[in-house]
Backbone as a chain_set.jsonl record, in Angstrom:
{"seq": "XXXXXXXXXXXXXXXXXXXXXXXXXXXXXXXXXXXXXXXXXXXXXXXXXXXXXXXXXXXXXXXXXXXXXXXXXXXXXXXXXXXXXXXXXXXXXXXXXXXXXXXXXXXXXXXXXXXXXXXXXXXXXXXXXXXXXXXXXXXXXXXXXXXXXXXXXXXXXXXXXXXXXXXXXXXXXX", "coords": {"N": [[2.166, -50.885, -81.327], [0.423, -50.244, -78.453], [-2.492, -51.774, -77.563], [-4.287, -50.903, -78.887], [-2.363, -50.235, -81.42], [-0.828, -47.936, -81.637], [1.836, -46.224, -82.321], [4.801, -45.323, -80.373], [5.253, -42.602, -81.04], [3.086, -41.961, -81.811], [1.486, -42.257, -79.671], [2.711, -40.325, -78.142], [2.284, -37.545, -79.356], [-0.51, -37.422, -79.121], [-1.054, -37.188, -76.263], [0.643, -34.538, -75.816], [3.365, -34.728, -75.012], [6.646, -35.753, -74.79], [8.293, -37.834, -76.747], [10.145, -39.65, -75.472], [9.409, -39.225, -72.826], [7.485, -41.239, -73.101], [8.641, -43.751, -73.737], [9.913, -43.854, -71.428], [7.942, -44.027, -69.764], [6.776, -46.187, -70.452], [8.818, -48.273, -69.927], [9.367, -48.101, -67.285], [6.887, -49.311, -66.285], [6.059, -51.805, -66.116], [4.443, -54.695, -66.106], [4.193, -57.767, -64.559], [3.578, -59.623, -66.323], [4.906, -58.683, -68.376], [3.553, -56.799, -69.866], [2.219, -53.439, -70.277], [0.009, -51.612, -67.869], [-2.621, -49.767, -67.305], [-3.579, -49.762, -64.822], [-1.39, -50.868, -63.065], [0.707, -49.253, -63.188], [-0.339, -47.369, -62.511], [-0.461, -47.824, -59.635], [1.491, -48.143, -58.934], [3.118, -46.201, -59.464], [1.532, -44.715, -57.215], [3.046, -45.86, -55.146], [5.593, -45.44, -55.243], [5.898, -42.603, -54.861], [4.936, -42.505, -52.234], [6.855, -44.347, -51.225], [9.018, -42.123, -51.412], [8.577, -39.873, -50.256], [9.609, -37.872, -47.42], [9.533, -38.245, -44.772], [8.33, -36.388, -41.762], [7.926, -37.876, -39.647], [8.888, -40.609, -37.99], [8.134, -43.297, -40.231], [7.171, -46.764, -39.78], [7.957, -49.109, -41.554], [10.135, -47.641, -42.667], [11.717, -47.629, -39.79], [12.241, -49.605, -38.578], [13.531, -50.251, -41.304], [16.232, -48.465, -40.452], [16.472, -49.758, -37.408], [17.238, -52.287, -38.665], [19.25, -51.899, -39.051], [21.585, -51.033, -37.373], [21.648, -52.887, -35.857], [23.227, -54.094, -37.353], [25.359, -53.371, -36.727], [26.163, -50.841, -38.265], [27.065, -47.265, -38.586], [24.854, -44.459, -37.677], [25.884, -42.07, -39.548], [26.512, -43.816, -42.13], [23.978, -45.479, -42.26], [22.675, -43.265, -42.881], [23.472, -42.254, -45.359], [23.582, -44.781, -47.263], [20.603, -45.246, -47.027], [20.102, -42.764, -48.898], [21.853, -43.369, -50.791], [21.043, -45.639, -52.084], [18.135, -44.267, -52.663], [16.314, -44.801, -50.987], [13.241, -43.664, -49.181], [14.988, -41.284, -46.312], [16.446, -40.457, -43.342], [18.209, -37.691, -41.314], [21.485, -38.3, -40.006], [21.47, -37.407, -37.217], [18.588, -37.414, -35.945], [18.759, -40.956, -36.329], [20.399, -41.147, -34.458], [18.855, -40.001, -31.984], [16.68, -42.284, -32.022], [18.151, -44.292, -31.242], [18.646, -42.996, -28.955], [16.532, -43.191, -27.284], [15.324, -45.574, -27.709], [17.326, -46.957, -25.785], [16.229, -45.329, -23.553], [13.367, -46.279, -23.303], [14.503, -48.86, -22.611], [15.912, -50.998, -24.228], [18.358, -52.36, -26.223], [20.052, -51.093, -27.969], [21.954, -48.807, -28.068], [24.292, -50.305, -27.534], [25.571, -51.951, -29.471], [28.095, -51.81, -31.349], [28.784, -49.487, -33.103], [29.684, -48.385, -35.853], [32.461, -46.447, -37.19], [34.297, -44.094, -38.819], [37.211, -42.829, -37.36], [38.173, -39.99, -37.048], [40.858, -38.43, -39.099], [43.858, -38.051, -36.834], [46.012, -35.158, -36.188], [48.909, -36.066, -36.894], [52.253, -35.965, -34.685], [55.136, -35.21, -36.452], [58.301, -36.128, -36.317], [61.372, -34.571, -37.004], [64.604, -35.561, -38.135], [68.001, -35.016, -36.802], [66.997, -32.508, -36.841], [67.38, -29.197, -37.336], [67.05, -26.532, -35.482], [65.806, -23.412, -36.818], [67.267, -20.993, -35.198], [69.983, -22.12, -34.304], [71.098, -22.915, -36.648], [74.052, -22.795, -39.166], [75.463, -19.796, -39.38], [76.125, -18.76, -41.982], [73.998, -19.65, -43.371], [72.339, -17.684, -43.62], [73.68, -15.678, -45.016], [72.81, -15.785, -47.301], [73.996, -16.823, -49.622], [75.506, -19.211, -50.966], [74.602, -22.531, -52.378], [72.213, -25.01, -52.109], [71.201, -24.68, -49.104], [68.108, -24.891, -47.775], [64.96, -23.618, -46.736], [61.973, -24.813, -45.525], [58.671, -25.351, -45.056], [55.139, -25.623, -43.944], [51.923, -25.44, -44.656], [48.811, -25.676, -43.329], [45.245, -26.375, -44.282], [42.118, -25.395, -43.717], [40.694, -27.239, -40.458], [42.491, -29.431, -40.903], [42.269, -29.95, -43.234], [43.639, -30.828, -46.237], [46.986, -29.48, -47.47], [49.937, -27.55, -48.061], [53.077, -27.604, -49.217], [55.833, -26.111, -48.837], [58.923, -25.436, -49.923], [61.855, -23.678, -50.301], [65.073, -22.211, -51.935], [67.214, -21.247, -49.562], [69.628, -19.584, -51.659], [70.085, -15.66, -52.93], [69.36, -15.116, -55.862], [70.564, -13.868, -58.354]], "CA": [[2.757, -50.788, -80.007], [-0.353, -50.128, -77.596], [-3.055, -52.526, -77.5], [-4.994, -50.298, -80.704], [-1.965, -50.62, -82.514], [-0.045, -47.106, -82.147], [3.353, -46.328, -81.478], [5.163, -44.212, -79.151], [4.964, -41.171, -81.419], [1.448, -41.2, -82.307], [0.57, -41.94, -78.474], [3.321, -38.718, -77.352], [1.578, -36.364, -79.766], [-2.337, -37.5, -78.939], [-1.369, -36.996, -75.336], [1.036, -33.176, -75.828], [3.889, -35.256, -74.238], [7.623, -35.9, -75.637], [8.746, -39.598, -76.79], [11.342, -40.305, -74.278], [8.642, -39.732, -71.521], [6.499, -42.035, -73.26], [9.17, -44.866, -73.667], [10.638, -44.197, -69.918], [6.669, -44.72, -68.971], [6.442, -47.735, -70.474], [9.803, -49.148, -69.302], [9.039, -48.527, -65.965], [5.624, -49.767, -65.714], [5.209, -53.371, -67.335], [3.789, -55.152, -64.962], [4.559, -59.016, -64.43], [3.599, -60.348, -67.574], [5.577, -57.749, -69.018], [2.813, -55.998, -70.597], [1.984, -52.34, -69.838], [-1.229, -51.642, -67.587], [-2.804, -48.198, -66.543], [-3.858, -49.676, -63.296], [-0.438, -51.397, -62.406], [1.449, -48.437, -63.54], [-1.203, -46.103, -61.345], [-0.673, -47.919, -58.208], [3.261, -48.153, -59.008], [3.289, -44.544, -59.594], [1.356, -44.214, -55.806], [4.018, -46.272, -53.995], [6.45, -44.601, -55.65], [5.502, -41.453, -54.083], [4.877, -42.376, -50.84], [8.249, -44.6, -50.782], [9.897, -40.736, -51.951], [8.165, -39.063, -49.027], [10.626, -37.199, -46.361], [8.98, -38.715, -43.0], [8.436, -35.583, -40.843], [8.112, -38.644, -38.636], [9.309, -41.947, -39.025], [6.982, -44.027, -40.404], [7.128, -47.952, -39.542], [8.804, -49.031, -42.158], [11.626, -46.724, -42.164], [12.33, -47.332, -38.342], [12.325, -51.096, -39.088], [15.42, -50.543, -41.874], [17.268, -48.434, -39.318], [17.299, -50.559, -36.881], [17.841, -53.775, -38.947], [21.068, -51.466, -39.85], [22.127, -50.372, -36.388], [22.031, -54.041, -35.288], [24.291, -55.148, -37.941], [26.425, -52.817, -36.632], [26.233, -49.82, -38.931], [26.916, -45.908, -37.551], [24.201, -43.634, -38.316], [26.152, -41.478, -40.746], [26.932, -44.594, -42.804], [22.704, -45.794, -42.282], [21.94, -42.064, -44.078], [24.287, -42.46, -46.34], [22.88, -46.117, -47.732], [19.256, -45.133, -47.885], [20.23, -41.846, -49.6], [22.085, -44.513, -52.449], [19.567, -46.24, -52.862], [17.161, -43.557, -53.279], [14.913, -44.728, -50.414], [13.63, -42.484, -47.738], [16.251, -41.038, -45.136], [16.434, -39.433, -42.172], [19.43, -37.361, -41.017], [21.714, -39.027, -39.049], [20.678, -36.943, -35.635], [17.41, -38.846, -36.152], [18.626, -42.04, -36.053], [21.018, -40.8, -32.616], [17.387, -40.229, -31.577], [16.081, -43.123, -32.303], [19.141, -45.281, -30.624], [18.483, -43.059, -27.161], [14.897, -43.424, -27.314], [15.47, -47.25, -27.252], [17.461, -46.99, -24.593], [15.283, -44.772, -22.466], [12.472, -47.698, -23.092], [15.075, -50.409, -22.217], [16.147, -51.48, -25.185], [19.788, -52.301, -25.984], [20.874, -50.595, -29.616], [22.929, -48.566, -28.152], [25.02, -51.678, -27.176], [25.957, -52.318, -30.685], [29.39, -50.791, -31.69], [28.969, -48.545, -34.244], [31.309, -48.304, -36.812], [33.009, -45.352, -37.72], [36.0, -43.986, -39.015], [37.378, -42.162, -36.552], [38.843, -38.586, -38.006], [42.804, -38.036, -38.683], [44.284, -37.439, -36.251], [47.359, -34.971, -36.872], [50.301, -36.696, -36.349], [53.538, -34.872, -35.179], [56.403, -35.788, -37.181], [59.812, -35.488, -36.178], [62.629, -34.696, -38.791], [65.658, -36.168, -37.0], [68.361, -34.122, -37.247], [66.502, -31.145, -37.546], [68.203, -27.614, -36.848], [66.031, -25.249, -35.807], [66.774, -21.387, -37.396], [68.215, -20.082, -34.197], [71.263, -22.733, -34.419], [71.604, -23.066, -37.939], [75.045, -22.119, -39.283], [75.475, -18.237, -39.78], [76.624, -18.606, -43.613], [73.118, -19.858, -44.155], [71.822, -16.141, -43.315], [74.088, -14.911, -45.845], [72.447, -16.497, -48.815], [75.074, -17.071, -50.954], [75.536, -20.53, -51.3], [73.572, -22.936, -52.972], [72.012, -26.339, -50.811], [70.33, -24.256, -47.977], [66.895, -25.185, -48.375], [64.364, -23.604, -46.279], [60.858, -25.136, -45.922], [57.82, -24.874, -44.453], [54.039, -26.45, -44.138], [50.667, -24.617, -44.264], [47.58, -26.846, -42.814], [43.755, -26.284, -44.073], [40.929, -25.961, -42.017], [39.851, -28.718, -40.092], [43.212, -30.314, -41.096], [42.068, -30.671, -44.873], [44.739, -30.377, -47.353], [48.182, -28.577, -46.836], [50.694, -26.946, -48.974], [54.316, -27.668, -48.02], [56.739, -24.775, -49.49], [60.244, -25.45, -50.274], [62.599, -22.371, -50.363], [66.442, -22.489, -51.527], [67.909, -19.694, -49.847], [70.475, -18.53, -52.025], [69.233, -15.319, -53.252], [69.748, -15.291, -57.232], [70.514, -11.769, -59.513]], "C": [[1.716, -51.1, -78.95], [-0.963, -51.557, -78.197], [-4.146, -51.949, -78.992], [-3.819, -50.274, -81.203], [-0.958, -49.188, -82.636], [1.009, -47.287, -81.645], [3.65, -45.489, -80.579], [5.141, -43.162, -79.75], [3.974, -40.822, -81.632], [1.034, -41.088, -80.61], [1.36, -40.741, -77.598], [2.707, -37.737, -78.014], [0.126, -36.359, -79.496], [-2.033, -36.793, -77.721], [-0.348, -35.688, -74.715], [1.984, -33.727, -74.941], [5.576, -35.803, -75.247], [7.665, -37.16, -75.345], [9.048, -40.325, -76.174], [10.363, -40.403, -73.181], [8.046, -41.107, -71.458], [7.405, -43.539, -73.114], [9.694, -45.256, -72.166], [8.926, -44.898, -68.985], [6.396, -46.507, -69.028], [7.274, -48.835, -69.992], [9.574, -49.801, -68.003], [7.643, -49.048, -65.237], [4.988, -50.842, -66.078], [5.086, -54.155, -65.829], [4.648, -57.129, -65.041], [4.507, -59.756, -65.233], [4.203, -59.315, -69.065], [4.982, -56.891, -70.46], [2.309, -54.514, -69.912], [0.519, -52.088, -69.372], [-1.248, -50.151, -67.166], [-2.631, -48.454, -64.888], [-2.491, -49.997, -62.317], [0.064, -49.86, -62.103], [0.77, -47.475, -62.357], [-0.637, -46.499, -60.039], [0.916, -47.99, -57.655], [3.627, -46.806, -58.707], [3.032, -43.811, -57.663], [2.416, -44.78, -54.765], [5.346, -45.696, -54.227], [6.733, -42.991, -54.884], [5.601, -41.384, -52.844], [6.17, -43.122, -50.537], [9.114, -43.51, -50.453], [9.995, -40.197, -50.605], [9.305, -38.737, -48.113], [9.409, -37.655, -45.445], [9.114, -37.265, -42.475], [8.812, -36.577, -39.586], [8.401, -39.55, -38.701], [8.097, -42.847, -39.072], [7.85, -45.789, -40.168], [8.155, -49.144, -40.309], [10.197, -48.793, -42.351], [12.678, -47.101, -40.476], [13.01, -48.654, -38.177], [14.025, -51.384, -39.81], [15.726, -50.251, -41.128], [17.706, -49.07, -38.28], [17.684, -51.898, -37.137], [19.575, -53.029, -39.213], [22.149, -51.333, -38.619], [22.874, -52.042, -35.78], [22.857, -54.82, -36.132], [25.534, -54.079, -37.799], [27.151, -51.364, -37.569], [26.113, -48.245, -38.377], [25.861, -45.338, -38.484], [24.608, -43.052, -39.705], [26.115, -42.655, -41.746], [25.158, -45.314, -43.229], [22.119, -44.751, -43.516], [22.398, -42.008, -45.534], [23.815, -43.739, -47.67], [21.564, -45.972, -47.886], [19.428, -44.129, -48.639], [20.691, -42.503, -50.798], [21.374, -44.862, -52.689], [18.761, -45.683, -52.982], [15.707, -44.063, -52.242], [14.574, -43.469, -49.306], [14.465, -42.733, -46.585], [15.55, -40.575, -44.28], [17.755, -38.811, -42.038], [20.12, -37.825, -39.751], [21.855, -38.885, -37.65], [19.588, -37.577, -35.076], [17.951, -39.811, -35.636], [20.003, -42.098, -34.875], [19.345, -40.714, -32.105], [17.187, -41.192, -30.755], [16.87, -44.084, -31.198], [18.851, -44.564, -28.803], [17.284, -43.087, -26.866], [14.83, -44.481, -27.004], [16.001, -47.267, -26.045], [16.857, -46.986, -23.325], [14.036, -46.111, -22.545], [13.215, -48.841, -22.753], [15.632, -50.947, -23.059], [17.97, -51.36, -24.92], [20.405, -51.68, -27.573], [21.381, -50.004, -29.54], [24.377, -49.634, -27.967], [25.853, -52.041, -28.317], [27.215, -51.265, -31.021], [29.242, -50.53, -32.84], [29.9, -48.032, -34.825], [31.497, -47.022, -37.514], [33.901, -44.773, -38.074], [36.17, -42.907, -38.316], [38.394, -41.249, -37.764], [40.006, -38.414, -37.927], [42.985, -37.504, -38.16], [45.544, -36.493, -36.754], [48.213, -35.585, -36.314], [51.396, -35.657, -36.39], [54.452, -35.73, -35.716], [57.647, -35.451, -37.034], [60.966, -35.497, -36.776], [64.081, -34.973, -38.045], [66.878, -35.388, -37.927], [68.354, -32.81, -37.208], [67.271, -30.459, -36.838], [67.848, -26.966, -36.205], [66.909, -23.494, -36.233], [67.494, -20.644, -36.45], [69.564, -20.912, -33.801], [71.893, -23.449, -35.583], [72.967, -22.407, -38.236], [74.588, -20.634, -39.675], [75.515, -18.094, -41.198], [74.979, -18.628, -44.097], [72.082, -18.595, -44.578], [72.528, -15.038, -44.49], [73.388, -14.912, -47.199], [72.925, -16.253, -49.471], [75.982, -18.525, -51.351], [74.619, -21.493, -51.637], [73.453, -24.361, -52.34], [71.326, -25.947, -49.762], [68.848, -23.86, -48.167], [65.994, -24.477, -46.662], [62.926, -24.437, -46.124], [59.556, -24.786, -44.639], [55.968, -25.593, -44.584], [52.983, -25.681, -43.735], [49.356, -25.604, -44.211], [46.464, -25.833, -43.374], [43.282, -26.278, -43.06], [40.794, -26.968, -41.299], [41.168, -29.549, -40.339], [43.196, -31.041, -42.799], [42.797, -29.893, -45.485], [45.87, -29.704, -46.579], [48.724, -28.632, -47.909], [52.208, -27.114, -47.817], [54.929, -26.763, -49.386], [58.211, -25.076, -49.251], [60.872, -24.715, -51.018], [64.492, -22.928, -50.55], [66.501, -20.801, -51.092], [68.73, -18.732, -50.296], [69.551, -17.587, -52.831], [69.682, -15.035, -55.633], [69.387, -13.774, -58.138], [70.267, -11.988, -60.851]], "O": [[1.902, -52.182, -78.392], [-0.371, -52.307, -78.973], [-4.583, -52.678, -79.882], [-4.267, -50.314, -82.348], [-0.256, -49.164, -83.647], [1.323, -48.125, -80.8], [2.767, -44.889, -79.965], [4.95, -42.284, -78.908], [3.66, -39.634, -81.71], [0.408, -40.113, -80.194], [0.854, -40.252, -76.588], [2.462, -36.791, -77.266], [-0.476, -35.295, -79.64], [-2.568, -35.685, -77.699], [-0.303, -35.548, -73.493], [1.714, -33.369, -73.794], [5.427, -36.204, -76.401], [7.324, -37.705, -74.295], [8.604, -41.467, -76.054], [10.318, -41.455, -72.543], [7.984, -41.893, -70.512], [6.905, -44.43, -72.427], [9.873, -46.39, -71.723], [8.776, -45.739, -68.098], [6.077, -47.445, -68.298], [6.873, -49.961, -69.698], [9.54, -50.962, -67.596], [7.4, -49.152, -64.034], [3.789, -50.977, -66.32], [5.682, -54.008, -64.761], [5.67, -57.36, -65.687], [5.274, -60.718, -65.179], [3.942, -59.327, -70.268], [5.515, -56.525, -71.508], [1.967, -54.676, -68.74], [-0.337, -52.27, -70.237], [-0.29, -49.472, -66.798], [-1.992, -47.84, -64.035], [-2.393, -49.586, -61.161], [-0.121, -49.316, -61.015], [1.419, -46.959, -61.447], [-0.311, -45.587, -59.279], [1.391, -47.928, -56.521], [4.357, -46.431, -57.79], [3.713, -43.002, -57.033], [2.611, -44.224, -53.684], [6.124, -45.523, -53.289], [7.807, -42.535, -54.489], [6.188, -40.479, -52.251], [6.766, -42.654, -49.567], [9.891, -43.603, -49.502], [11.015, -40.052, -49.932], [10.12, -39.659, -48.125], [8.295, -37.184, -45.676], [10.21, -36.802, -42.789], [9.664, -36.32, -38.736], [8.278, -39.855, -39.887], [7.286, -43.065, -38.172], [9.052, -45.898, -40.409], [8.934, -49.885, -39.71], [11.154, -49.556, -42.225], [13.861, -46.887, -40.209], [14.145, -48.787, -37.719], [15.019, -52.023, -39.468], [15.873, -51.167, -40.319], [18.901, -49.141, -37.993], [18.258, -52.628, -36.329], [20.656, -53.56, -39.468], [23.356, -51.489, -38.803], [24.026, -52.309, -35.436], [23.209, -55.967, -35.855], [26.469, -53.986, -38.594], [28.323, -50.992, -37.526], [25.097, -47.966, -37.741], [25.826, -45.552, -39.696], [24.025, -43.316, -40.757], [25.291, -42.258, -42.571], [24.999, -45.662, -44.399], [21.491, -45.016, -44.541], [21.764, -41.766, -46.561], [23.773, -43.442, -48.864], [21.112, -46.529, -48.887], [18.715, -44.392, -49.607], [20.065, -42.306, -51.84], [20.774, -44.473, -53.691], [17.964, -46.371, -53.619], [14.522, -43.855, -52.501], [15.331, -42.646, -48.791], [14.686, -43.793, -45.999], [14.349, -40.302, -44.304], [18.613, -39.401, -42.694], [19.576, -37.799, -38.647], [22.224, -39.788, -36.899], [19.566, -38.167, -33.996], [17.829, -39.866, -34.412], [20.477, -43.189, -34.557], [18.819, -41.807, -31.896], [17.313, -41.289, -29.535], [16.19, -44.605, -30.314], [18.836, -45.226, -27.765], [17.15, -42.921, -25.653], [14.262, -44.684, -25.931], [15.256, -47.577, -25.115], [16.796, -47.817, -22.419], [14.021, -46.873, -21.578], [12.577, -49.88, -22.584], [16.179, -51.888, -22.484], [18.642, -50.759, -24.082], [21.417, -52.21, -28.033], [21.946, -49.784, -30.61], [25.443, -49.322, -28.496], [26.964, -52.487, -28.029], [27.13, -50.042, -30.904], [29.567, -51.346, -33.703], [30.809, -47.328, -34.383], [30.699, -46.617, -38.359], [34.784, -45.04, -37.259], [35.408, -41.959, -38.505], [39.012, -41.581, -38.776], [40.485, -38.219, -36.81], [42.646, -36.33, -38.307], [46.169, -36.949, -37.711], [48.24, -35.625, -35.084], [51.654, -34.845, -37.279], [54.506, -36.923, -35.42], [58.102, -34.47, -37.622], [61.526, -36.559, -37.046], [64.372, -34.107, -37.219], [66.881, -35.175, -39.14], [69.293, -32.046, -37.434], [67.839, -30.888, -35.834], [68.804, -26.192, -36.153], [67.949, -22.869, -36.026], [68.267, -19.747, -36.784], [70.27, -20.371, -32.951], [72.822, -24.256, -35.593], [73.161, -21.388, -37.573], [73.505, -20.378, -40.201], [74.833, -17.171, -41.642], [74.593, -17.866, -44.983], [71.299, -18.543, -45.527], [72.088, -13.927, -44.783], [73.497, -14.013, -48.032], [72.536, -15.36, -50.224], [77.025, -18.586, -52.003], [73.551, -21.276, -51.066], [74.503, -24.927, -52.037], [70.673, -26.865, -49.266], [68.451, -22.78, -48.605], [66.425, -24.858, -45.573], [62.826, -24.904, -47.259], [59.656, -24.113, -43.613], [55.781, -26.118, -45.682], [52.972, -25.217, -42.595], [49.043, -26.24, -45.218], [46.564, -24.638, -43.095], [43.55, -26.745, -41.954], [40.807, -27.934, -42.062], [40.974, -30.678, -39.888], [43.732, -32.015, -43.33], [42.8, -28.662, -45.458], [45.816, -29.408, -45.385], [48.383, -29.429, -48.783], [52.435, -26.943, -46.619], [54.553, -26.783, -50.558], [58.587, -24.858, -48.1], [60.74, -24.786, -52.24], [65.101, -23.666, -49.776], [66.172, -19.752, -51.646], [68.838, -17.577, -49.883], [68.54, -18.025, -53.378], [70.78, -14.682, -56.065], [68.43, -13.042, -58.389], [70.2, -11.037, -61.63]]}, "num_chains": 1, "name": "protein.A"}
């Protein structure tokens, strides 16, 4: 395997290390001639790291994607969202509100850019044509003893997320 000649189990037990590490090391670290180096692998390993990094501040880089993202028209949430997939460093998307009035305040135009967003459901009212309401419904239906008189009813989530609609016959049944 190596360059002396062992394999991945003799070089996971020399170095007190399980197999799978040893094969994921070598996967990810062949260098361009698709041979495995310490030094590549070392300096892979350091950009690796510092790519990972959480910015307390934004570093140069970072500020660079966001606003190549802003100017193609991308909303923040949707910016955090896309480096978080891909696994590069983020910011949260307050940050890069920041960032967009910060430009401003220097002159800049990125707020200018329409930012795309899906605007949140609205509720819609819905009107049931027809409808009765319970204080001019026939009287019989109060008796419950006929079968067809359907009550119903709709319970909303928080925020408008999810609902339960409840459909009642009212006859009452012995």
């Amino acid at each position: 395997m190596g360059e002396q000649g062992c394999t991945q189990k003799q070089i996971a037990l020399a170095i007190d290390k399980d197999k799978p590490v040893i094969c994921r090391e070598l996967k990810r670290n062949v260098n361009h001639s698709g041979r495995y180096s310490f030094t590549y692998a070392y300096g892979m390993a350091s950009f690796r790291k510092e790519l990972m990094k959480k910015p307390g501040k934004l570093n140069s880089w970072l500020k660079k994607e966001i606003i190549g993202l802003i100017k193609q028209e991308w909303s923040p949430q949707q910016i955090e969202g896309r480096l978080n997939h891909e696994n590069k460093p983020s910011v949260c998307h307050e940050t890069i509100y920041k960032i967009i009035r910060q430009d401003r305040t220097d002159g800049g135009n990125l707020y200018r850019h329409k930012l795309k967003y899906q605007k949140r459901n609205t509720v819609k009212k819905i009107t049931v044509r027809n409808r009765i309401t319970t204080d001019r419904r026939p009287k019989i239906v109060d008796t419950k003893q006929r079968l067809g008189d359907w009550e119903t009813d709709t319970i909303m989530g928080k925020n408008s997320k999810g609902a339960i609609l409840t459909v009642v016959e009212k006859k009452q049944h012995l």
